[in-house]
N, C-alpha and C positions, 0 to 999 in steps of 0.2 A: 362713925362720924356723921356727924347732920350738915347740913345745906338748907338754906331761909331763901327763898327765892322770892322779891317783896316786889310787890307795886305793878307788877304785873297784867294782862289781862285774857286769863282763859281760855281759846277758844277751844270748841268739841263741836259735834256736827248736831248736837242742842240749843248751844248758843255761845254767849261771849258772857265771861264773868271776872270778872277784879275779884281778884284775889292772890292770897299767897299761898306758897307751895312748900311744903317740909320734906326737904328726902332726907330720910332715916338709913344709910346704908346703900341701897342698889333700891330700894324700894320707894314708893309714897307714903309715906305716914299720916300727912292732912293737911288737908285746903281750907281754909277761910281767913279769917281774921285774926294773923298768926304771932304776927311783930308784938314783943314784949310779952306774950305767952309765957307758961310756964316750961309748956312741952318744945318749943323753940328755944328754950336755957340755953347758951353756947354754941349754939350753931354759928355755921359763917352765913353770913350775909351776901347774894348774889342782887343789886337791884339791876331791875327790869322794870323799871318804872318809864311807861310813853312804850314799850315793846309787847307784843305778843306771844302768845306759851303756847305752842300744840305740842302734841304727843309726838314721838318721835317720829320718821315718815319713814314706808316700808317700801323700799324698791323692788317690785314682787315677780323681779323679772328681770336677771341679770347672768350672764357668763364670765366671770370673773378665770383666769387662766385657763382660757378656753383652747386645747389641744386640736386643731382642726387643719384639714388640706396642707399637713404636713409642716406648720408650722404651730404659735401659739402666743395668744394677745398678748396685748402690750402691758394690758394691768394686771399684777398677779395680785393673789388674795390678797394681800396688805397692803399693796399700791391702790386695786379697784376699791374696797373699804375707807380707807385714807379718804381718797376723793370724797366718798360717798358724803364723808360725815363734812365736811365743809360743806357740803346743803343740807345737814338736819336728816342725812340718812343714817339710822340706829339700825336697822333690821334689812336683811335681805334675802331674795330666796333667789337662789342659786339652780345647776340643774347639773344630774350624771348622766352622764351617756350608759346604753346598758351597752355594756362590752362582750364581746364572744368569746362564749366556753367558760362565762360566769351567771351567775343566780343575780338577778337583780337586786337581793339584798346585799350582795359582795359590793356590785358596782356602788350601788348609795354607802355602804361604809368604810368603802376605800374614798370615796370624796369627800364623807366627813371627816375622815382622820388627815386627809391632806389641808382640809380647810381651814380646822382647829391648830394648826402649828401657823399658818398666817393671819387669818382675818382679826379685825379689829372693828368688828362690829358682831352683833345676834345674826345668826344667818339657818334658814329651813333650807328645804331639801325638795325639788322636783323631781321626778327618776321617768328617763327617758324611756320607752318600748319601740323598737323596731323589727321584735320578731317575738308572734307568738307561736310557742310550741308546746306539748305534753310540759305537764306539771306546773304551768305558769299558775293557772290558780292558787298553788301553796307557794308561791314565792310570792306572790301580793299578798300573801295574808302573813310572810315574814317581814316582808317590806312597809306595811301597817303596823306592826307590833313592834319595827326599829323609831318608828316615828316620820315616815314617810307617805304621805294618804294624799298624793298626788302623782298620776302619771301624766306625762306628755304624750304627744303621736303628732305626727306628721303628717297628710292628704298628699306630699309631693316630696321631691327628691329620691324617688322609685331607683334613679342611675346607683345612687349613694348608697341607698340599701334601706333607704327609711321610710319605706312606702308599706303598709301591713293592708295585704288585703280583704277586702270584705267580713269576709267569712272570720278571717282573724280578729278582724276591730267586733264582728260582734261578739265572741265570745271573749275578748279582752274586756270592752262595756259591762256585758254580763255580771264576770266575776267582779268588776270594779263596781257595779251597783250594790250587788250582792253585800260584798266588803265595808258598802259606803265611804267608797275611794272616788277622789275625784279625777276624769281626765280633762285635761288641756289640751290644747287645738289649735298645731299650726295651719290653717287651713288656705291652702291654693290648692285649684283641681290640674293635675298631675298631668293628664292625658291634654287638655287644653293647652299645657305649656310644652309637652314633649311635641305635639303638632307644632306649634309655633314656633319650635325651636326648629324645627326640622325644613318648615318654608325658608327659612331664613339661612338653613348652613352654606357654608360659603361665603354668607358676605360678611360686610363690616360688623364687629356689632360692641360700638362704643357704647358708654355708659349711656346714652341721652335712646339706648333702644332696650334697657332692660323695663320701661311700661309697656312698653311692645311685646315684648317676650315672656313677660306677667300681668297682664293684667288683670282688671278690676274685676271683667267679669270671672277670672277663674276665681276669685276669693268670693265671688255672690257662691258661684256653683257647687264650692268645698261644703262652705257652711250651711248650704240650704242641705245638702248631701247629708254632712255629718249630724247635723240639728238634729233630721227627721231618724236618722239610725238611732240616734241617742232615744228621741219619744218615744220610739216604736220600742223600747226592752224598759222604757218608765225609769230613765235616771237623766240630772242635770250636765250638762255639758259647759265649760269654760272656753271662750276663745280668745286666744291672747294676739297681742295687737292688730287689732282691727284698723285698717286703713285708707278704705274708701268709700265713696257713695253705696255705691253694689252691693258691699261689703255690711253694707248699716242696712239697703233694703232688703236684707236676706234676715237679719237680725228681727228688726219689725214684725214681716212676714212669720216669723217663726214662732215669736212669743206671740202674736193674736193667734198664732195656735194650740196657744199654751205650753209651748216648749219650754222648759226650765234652763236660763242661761245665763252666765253669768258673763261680761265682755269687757277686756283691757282695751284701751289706747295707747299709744304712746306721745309724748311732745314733737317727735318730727313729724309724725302723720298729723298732727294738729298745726302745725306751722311752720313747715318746710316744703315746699312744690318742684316738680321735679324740671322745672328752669333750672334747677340746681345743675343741674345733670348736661345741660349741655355751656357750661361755663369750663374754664380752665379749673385741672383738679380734681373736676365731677367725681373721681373715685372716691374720695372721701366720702359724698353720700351716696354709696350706694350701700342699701341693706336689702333683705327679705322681710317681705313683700317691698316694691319700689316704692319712692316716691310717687305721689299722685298731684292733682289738681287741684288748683287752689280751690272748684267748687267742691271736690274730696274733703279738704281739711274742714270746709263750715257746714256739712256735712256731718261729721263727725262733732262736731263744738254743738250741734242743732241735740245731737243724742246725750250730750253730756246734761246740757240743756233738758232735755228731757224725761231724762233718767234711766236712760237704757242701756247707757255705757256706767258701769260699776269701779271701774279702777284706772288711774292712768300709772304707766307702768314706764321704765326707759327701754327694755331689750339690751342696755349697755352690753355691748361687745368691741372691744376696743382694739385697733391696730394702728402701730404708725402709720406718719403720711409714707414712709421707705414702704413699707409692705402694703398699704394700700395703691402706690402708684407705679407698682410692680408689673403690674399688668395693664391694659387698655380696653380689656376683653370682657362683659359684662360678664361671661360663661368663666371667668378664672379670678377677676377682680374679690379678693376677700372681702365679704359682704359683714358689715355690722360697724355701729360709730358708737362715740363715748356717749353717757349723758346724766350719769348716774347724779353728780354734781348740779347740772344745772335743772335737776325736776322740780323742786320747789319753786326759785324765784320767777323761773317761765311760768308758769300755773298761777300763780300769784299776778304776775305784770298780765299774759295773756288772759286769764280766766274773767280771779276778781277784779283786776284793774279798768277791764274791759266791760264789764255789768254781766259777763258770758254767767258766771257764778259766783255764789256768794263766799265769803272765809267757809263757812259751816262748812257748804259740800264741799270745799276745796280740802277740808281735811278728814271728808269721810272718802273721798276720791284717794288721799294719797296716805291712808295711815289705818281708819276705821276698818275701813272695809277690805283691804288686804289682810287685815289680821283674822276678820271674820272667815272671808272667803277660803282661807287654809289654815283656819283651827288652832291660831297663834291668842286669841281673843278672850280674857279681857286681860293678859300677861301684859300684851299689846297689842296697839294701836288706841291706848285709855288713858285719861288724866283721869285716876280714880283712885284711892288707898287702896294698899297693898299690890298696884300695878307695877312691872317695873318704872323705875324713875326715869325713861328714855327722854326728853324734852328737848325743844330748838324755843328756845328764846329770838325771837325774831322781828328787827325794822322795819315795817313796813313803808318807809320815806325811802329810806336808805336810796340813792338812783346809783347804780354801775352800768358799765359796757362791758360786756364778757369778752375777753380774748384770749387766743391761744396762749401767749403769757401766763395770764392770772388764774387758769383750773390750774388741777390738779394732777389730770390721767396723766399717764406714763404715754399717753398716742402722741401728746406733744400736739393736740391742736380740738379745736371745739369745732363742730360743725352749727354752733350758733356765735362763732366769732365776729364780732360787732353789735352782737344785737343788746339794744339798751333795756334792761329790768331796772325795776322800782321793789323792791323789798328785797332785805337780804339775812341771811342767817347771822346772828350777831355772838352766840353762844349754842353750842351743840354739848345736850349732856348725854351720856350713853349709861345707864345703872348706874346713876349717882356719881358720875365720875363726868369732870369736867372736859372733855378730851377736843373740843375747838373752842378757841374764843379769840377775840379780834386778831382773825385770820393765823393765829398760831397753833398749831397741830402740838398737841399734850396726849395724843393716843398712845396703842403700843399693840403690835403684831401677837397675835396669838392672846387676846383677852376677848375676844366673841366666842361665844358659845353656841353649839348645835340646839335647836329648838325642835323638841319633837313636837310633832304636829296632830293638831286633834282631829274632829267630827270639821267637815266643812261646811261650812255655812246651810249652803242649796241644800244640805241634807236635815239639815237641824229645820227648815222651815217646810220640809216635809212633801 
């Protein structure tokens, strides 16, 4: 079946082009000047005439039915997906925990075959490490050959168990260079927080003291720590969301060293401050790493700016306001909000709206350059033949006010409730298949597929 997508106008992080779009099946077939073509014979007709076309956007950083502290989020694979694609999310990457008294290739194929009977979108694969022991080298190199060429690691929650020490992150690095695997990097310095926890036990400790209890400078100290372990064995390092000032001059400092790195933000670290935190509710934002300072977030908009932050990312980890307001305790509050949904039109209203950035980067920021970064690329994150046909047809007039009503998640509330965006997704295609359009969901559970994952970028540029 074909689809004529007319009138159109392009964007890629090259530039802006009018033109029309032929999806052939799940694929692109050809762009230009296509209406009344011979090779458009009977297709249907989608106009987008006055709207804009990017590639589909890649949420490259999500926990969708995330199992944790004994309970487990609010959106399951086909509720967190659903949301997704009402903002133009097609692709997502996900994460497994490595489980005990399993090979890490078990844990990553025990979460793709759970993923595959829900999600409703493309979705890759991060594979968590919390302990390195004998024989891990041959299980990254099983875990690369299922399609998995990312691990994550941790610098804190040592109590939790996710804390690998030294000796073990290097020879984790090691074999990950070696492999040409990339790792990610939750980075807070562990010992800085377990002191600070420790001043404090006994007293109060609401949500408006979890900056207190984390702060910025542990996220300067993780990543200047982990950075220079990374150069010192000659492999690229990823940090994913990065959230405040400290946290950017550790970043700076590292690459004038020539540190090879690659670095997420997120939209709350970009426009949310942790005033939040002493309002009624405040559990709602609490996530890892906290809220920071309004001079944090411009801060962080200065590097987008710049060009030193590569990807904005959501972290969506979603729980009711019940489960989130279960607690008072910053030390038991389930830490993570929704967001998967509102990553486009915030980026849009805050970025381009704002002069911060232009459409270009705005979608090498949310689509390009996550598909690069984990070897999804040029399948996607590309308006180009033979890509898939993921597309957001999208308003850039369009003005809403987001409120807990109007998403999607299953948490039952946005943590940007009230805030007014100006551009909105108007049609979301996912492989040739129409599955959002003026706000009605035409998806179906269990049609995304596992994306094995290539060469990561950092490594391809050598």
């Amino acid at each position: 079946m074909k689809s004529l997508i007319c009138g159109g106008t392009i964007v890629s992080p090259l530039g802006k082009t009018r033109a029309d779009l032929l999806i052939d099946g799940e694929k692109i077939a050809a762009i230009g000047d296509l209406a009344g073509s011979e090779e458009a014979a009977g297709a249907t007709c989608i106009d987008a005439s006055g709207k804009l076309i990017f590639p589909g956007i890649i949420d490259a950083h999500t926990h969708y039915h995330l199992e944790s502290r004994g309970t487990v989020t609010a959106d399951s694979f086909f509720e967190g997906s659903r949301a997704a694609a009402f903002g133009g999310v097609t692709t997502v990457i996900d994460f497994a925990d490595q489980e005990a008294g399993k090979r890490l290739q078990e844990s990553s194929s025990e979460r793709i075959a759970a993923m595959r009977e829900g999600m409703a979108c493309d979705f890759a694969l991060h594979q968590s490490v919390y302990t390195v022991h004998d024989g891990i080298e041959k299980e990254l190199q099983h875990l690369k050959a299922l399609g998995v060429t990312t691990v994550k690691i941790f610098t804190t929650y040592k109590r939790e168990g996710y804390l690998i020490d030294e000796s073990g992150l290097r020879r984790l690095f090691e074999a990950c260079r070696d492999l040409q695997m990339m790792v990610s990097v939750h980075a807070e310095d562990d010992d800085m927080i377990e002191e600070l926890e420790a001043e404090y036990e006994g007293r109060p400790l609401p949500p408006s003291m979890h900056p207190v209890l984390r702060p910025s400078e542990s996220e300067y100290r993780a990543i200047k720590k982990i950075g220079e372990l990374a150069h010192s064995v000659s492999m690229p390092i990823y940090i994913v969301h990065l959230s405040s000032s400290r946290g950017y001059d550790a970043v700076c400092e590292l690459k004038g060293k020539g540190v090879r790195m690659m670095i997420e933000t997120t939209p709350h670290y970009l426009l949310l401050d942790n005033d939040l935190l002493s309002r009624p509710e405040a559990q709602k934002y609490i996530m890892t790493p906290p809220l920071r300072r309004p001079e944090d977030n411009a801060a962080l908009w200065k590097g987008l700016e710049a060009g030193n932050i590569d990807i904005i990312a959501t972290d969506h980890c979603s729980f009711t306001r019940e489960q989130k307001m279960a607690s008072d305790s910053v030390l038991t509050i389930l830490p993570g909000i929704p967001g998967s949904e509102e990553l486009l039109p915030l980026v849009h209203t805050e970025g381009v709206g704002k002069g911060r950035i232009s459409l270009e980067r705005m979608v090498s920021l949310l689509s390009e350059m996550p598909a690069k970064a984990f070897g999804l690329y040029p399948r996607k994150g590309l308006i180009a033949e033979g890509s898939d046909a993921d597309l957001v047809i999208f308003d850039p007039e369009k003005e809403v006010v987001l409120t807990d009503e109007r998403q999607h998640t299953a948490a039952g509330y946005t943590p940007y409730n009230g805030w007014k965006v100006k551009g909105m997704v108007e049609a979301t295609i996912f492989r040739g298949t129409l599955i959002v359009s003026d706000g009605i969901y035409h998806g179906k559970a269990g049609s995304g597929q596992f994306l094995a994952a290539g060469l990561p970028e950092l490594y391809r540029r050598g």
